[in-house]
N, C-alpha and C positions, 0 to 999 in steps of 0.2 A: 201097508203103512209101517206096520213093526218090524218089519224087514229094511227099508230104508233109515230110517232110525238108526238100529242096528249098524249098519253098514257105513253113515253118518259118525254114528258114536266111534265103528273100528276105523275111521280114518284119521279121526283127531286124537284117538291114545296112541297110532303109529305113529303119525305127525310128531304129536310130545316128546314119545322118546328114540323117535332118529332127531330128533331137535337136542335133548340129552347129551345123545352122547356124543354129535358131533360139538357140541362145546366140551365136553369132556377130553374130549382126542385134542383138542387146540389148546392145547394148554402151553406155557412157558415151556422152554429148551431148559433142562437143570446146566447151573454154571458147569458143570464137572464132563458134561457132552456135547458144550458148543462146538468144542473144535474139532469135535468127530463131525458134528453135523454139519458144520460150512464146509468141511471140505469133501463130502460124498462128493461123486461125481452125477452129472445130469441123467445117465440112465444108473437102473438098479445096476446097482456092485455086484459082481458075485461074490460067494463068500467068501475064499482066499481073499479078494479086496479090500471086504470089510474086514478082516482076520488081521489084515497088513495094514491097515490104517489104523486101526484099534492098537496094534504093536507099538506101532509108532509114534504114540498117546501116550503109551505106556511109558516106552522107554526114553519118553523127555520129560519124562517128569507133570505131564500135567492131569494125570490121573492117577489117582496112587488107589492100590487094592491093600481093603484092613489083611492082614498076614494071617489075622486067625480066620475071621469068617470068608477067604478066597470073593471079598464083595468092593464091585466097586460104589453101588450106591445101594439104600434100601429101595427091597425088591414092591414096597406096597407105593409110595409118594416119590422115592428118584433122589431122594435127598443124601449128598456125595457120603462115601464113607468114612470119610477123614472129618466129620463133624459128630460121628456117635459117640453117645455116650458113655464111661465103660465103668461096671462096678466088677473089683475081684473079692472072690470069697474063696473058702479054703482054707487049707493047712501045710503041711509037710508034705505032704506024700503027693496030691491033687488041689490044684490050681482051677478055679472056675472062673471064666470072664463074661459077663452078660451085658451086652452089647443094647442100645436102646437107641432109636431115632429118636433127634429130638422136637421132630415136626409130627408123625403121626404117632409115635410109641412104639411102633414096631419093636420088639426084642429079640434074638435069638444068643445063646451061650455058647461059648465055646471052651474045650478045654486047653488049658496052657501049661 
């Protein structure tokens, strides 16, 4: 009897969290990779394709990467990089930039 139980119980904590995370995984397109994602093509890309589609995002303008952090969104929530937040500190000699999402907090600093 404590065996099926068990076996009852391990089926409704796998259930939960494949239930998780497939809502997790369907989340919104961030605005900054729609038009990479409508235009994949119907099978996988290989990655030259995706390399040359991703280029060509770039080079119209509709993805801009921050210059210090080589980022085009934060790496935790997707959130594009041309909305962080930036505080500089420093002096004369060394320039600090620390970079901050403004949806999760993410930070990271760069030097300028």
């Amino acid at each position: 009897m404590v065996e099926v139980l068990f076996f009852i119980g391990g089926c409704i904590i796998s259930w939960l969290i494949a239930h998780f995370y497939y809502h997790r995984s369907s989340k919104i397109i961030p605005e900054w990779a729609k038009g990479i994602v409508e235009n994949l093509p119907t099978q996988q890309p290989t990655e030259d394709e995706l390399l040359q589609l991703f280029q060509e995002h770039l080079d119209s303008g509709e993805i801009e990467v921050n210059p210090l952090l080589n980022r085009v969104a934060c790496p935790k929530c997707g959130e594009s990089a041309k909305n962080f937040k930036e505080e500089v500190y420093g002096g004369d000699s060394v320039t600090i930039v620390v970079f901050t999402c403004p949806i999760c907090g993410w930070s990271e600093d760069a030097q300028a």
